[in-house]
Backbone as JSON Lines, residues from 0, in Angstrom:
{"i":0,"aa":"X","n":[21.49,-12.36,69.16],"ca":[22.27,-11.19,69.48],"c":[21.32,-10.03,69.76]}
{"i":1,"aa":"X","n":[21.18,-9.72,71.17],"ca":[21.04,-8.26,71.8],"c":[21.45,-6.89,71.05]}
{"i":2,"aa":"X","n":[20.88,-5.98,70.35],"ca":[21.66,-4.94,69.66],"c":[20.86,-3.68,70.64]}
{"i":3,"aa":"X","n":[21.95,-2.61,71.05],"ca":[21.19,-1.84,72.05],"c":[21.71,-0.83,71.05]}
{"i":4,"aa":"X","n":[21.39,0.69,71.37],"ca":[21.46,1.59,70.46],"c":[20.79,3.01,71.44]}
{"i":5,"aa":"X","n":[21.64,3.92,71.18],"ca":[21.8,4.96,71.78],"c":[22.22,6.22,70.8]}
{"i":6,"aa":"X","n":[21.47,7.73,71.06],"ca":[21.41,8.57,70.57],"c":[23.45,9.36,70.41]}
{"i":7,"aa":"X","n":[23.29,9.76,69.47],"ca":[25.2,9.9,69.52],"c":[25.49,11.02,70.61]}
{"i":8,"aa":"X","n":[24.58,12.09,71.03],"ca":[24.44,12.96,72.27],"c":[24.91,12.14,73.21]}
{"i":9,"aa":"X","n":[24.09,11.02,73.83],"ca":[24.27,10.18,74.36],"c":[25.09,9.19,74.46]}
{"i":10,"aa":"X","n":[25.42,8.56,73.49],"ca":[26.43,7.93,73.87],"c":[28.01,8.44,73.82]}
{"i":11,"aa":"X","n":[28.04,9.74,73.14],"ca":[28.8,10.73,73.67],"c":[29.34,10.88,75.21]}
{"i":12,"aa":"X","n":[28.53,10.64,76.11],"ca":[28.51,11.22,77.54],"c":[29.07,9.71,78.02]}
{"i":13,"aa":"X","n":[28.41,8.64,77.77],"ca":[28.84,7.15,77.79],"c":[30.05,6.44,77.35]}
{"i":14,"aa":"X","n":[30.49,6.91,76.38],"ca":[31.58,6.16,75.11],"c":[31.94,5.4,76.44]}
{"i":15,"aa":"X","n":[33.1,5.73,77.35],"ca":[33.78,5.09,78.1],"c":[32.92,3.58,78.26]}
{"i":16,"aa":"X","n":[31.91,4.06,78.88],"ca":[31.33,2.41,79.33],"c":[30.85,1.46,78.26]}
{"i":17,"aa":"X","n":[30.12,2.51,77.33],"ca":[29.9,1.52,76.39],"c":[30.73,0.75,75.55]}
{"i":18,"aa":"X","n":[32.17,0.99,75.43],"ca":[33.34,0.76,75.02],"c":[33.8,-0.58,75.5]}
{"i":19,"aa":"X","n":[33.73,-0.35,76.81],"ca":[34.02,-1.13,78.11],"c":[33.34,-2.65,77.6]}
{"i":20,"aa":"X","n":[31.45,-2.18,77.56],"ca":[30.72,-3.42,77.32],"c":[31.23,-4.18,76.38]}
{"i":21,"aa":"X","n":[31.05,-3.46,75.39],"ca":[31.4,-4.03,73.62],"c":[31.77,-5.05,74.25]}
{"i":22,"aa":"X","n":[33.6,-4.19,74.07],"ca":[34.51,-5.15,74.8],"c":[34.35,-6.03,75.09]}
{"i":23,"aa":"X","n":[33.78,-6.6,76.45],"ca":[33.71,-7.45,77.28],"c":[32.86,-8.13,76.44]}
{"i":24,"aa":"X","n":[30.85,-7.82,76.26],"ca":[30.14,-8.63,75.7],"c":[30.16,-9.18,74.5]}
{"i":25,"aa":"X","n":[30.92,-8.42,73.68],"ca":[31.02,-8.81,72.5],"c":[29.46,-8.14,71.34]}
{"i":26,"aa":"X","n":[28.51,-7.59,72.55],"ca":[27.6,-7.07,71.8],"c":[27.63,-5.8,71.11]}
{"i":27,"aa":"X","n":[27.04,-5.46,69.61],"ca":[27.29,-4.13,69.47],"c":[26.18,-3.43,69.88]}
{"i":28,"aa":"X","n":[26.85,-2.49,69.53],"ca":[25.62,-1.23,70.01],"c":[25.86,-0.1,68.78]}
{"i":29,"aa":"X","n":[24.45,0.15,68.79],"ca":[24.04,1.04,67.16],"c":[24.27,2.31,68.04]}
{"i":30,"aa":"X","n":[24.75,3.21,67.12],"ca":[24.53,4.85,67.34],"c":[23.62,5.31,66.83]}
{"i":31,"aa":"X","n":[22.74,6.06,66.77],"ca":[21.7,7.12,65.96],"c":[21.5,8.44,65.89]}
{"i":32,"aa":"X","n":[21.17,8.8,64.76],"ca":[20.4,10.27,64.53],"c":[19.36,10.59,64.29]}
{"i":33,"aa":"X","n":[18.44,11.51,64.63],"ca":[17.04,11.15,64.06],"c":[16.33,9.59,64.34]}
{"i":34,"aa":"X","n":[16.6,9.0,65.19],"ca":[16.12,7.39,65.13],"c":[16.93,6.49,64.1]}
{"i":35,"aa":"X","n":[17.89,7.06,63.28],"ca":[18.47,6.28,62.36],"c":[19.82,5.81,62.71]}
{"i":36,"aa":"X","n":[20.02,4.89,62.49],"ca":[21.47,3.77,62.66],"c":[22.59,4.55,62.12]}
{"i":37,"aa":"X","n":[23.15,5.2,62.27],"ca":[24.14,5.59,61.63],"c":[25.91,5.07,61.87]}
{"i":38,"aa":"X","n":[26.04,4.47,62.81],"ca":[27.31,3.38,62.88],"c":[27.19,2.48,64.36]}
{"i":39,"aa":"X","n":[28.12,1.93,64.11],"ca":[27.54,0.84,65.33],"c":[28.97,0.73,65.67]}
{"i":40,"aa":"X","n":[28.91,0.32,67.1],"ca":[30.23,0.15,67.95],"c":[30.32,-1.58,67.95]}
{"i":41,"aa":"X","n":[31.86,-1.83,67.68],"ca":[32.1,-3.44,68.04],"c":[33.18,-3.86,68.45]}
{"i":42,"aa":"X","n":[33.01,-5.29,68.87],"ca":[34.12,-5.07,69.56],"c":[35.43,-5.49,68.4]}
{"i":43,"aa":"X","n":[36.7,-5.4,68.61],"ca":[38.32,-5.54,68.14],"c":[37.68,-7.22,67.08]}
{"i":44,"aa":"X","n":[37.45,-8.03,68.12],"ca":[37.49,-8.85,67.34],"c":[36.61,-9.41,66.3]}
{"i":45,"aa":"X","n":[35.72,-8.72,66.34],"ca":[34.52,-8.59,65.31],"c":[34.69,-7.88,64.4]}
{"i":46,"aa":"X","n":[35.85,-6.51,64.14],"ca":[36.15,-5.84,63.24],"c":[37.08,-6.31,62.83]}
{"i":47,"aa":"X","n":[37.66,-7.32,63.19],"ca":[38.94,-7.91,62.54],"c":[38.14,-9.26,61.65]}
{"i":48,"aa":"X","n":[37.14,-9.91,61.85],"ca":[36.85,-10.67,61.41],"c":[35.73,-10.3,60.36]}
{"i":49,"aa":"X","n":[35.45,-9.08,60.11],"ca":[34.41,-7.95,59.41],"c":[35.67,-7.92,57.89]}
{"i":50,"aa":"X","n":[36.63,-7.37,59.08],"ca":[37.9,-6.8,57.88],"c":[38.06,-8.54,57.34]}
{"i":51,"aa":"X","n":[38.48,-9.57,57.57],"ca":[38.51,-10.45,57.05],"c":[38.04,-11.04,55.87]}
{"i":52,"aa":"X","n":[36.68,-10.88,56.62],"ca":[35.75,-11.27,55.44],"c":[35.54,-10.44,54.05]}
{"i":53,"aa":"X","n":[35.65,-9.38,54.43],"ca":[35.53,-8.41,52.95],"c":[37.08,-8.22,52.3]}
{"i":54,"aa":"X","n":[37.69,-8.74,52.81],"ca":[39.16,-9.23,52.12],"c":[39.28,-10.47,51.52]}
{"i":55,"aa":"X","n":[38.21,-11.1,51.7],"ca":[38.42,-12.6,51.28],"c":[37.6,-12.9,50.02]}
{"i":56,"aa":"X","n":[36.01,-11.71,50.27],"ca":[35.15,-11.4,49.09],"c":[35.72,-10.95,48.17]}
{"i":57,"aa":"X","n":[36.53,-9.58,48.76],"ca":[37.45,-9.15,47.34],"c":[38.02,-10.01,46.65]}
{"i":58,"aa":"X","n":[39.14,-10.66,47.17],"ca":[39.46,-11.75,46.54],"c":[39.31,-12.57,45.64]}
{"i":59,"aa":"X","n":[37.93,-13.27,46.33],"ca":[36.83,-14.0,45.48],"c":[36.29,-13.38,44.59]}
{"i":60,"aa":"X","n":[35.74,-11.82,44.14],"ca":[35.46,-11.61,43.01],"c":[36.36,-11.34,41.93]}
{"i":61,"aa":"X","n":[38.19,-11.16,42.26],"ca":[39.04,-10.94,41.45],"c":[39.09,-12.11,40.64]}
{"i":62,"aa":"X","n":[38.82,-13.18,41.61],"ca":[38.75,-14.26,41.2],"c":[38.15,-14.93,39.88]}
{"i":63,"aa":"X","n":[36.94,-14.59,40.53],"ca":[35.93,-14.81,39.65],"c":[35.98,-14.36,38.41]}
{"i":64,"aa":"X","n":[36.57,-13.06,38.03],"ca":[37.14,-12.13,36.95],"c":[38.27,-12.55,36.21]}
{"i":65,"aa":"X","n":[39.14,-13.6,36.73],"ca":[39.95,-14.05,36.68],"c":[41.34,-13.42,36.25]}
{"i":66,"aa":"X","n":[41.16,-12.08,37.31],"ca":[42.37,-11.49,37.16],"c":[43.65,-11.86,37.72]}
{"i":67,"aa":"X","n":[44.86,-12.02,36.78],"ca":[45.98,-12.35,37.36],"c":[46.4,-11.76,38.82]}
{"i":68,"aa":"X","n":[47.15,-12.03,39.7],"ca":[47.85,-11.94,40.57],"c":[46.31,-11.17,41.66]}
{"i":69,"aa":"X","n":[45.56,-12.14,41.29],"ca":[44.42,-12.1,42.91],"c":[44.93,-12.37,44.35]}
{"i":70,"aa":"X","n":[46.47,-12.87,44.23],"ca":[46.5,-12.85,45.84],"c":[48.1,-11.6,45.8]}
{"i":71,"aa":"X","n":[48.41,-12.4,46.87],"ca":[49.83,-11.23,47.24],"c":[51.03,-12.76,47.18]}
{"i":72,"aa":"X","n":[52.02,-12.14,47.1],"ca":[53.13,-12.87,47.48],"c":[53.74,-13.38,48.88]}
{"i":73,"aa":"X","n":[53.62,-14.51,49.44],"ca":[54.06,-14.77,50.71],"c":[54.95,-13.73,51.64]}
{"i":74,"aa":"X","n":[56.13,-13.61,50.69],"ca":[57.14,-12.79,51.61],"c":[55.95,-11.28,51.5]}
{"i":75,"aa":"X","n":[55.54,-10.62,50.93],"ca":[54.31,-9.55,51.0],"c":[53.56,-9.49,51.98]}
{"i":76,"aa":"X","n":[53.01,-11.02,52.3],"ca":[52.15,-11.18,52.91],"c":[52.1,-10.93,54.36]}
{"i":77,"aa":"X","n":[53.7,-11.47,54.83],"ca":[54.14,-11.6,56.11],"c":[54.86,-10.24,56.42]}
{"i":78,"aa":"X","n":[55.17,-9.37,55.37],"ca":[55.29,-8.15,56.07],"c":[54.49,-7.03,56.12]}
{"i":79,"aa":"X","n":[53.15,-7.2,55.25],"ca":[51.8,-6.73,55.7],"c":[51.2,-6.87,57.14]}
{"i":80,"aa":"X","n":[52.1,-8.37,57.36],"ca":[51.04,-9.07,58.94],"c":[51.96,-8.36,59.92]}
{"i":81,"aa":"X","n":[53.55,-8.82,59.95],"ca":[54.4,-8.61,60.88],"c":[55.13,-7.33,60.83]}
{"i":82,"aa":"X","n":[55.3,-6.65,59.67],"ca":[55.96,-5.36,59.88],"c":[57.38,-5.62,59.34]}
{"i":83,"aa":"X","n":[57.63,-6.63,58.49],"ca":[59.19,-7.01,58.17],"c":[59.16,-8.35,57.47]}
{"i":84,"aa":"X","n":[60.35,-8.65,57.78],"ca":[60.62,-9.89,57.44],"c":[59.84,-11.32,58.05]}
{"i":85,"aa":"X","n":[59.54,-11.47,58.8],"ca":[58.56,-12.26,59.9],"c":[59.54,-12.87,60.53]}
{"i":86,"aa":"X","n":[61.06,-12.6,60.78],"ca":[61.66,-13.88,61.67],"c":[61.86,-12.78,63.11]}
């Protein structure tokens, strides 16, 4: 993985295209200040699978703790996902 990285001045003036790339390439691209990383652009489905994973860690350490009710309830679950009832 290619990581390109651009000053936030700069990619200020850019967002549009660089948005565009993500998108399409799937590559991110770092922002900076001072030469320093300060957030990085990605694309939808990489932040969904970011969000995934640190939902699944959580999980796993409730787990591990063995605190009761570490997950959610199905019907919960599906109106977290769908917005309702799911039918």
């Amino acid at each position: 993985m290619t990581e390109s990285s651009f000053p936030i001045a700069e990619a200020g003036h850019r967002l549009g295209v660089l948005v565009r790339e993500v998108g399409a390439s799937g590559e991110p691209v770092a922002l900076t200040e001072e030469g320093r990383t300060v957030a990085v652009l990605v694309s939808a489905a990489d932040f969904l699978e970011l969000q995934e994973l640190r939902a699944l860690a959580a999980y796993r350490e409730r787990q591990a703790l063995g605190e009761e009710g570490a997950g959610v309830p199905h019907s919960e679950a599906v109106q977290r996902v769908f917005g309702g009832d799911g039918t």
